[in-house]
N, C-alpha and C positions, 0 to 999 in steps of 0.2 A: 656891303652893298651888293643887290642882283640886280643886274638888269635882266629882261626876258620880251620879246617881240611877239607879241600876238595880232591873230587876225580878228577881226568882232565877226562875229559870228552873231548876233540879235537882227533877227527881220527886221524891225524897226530902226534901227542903227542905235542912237546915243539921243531918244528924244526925253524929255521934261523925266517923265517916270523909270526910265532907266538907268538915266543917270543919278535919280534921288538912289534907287537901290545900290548902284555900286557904290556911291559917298558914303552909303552906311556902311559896305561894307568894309570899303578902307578904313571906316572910322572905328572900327572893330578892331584895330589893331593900334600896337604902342609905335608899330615902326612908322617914319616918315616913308609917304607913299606919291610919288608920281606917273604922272602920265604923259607920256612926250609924241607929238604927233605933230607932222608938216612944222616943225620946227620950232613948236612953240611946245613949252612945258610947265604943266600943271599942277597945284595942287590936289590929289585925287579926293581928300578929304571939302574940295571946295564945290559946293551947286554949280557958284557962280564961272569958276573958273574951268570945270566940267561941261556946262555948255556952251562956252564958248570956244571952245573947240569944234563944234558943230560934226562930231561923225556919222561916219552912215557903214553900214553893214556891210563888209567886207576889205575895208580900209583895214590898213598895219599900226600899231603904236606899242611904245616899249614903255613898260610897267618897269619901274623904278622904285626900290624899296629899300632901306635902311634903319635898321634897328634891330632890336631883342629877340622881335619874329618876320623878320623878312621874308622868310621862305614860307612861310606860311599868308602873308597880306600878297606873295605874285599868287602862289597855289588860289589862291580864293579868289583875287580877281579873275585867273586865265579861265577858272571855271565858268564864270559868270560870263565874261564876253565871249566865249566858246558856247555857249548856250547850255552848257552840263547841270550848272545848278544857279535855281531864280531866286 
């Protein structure tokens, strides 16, 4: 299991269409992937439960991963909420 702490880095924060792309992304991977913010934690693979976390750009949350490619489902999201790749 990794955990990793990132900051969002997306102008827009965490709204409708950037959270569908990060759900894909997580769902691109075999590892079980979450996202834990202000206390609550998430299925990253879930829309629903993706925006109801309601973030905004520049907030902190820790990318939790478990599986076969773990280190590769944190590498791909930190990119994405770091704004490195859409």
């Amino acid at each position: 299991m990794i955990q990793k702490s990132i900051t969002i880095q997306l102008t827009s924060g965490l709204e409708a269409r950037p959270v569908a792309v990060l759900v894909q992304k997580a769902s691109q991977h075999d590892s079980t992937v979450y996202i834990e913010a202000e206390g609550k934690k998430v299925n990253a693979k879930s829309i629903m439960g993706m925006m109801s976390l309601g973030l905004n750009m520049g907030e902190v949350v820790t990318v939790i991963a478990d599986g076969s490619d773990e280190s590769e489902a944190v590498q791909n999201i930190e990119d994405y909420l770091s704004g490195i790749a859409e």
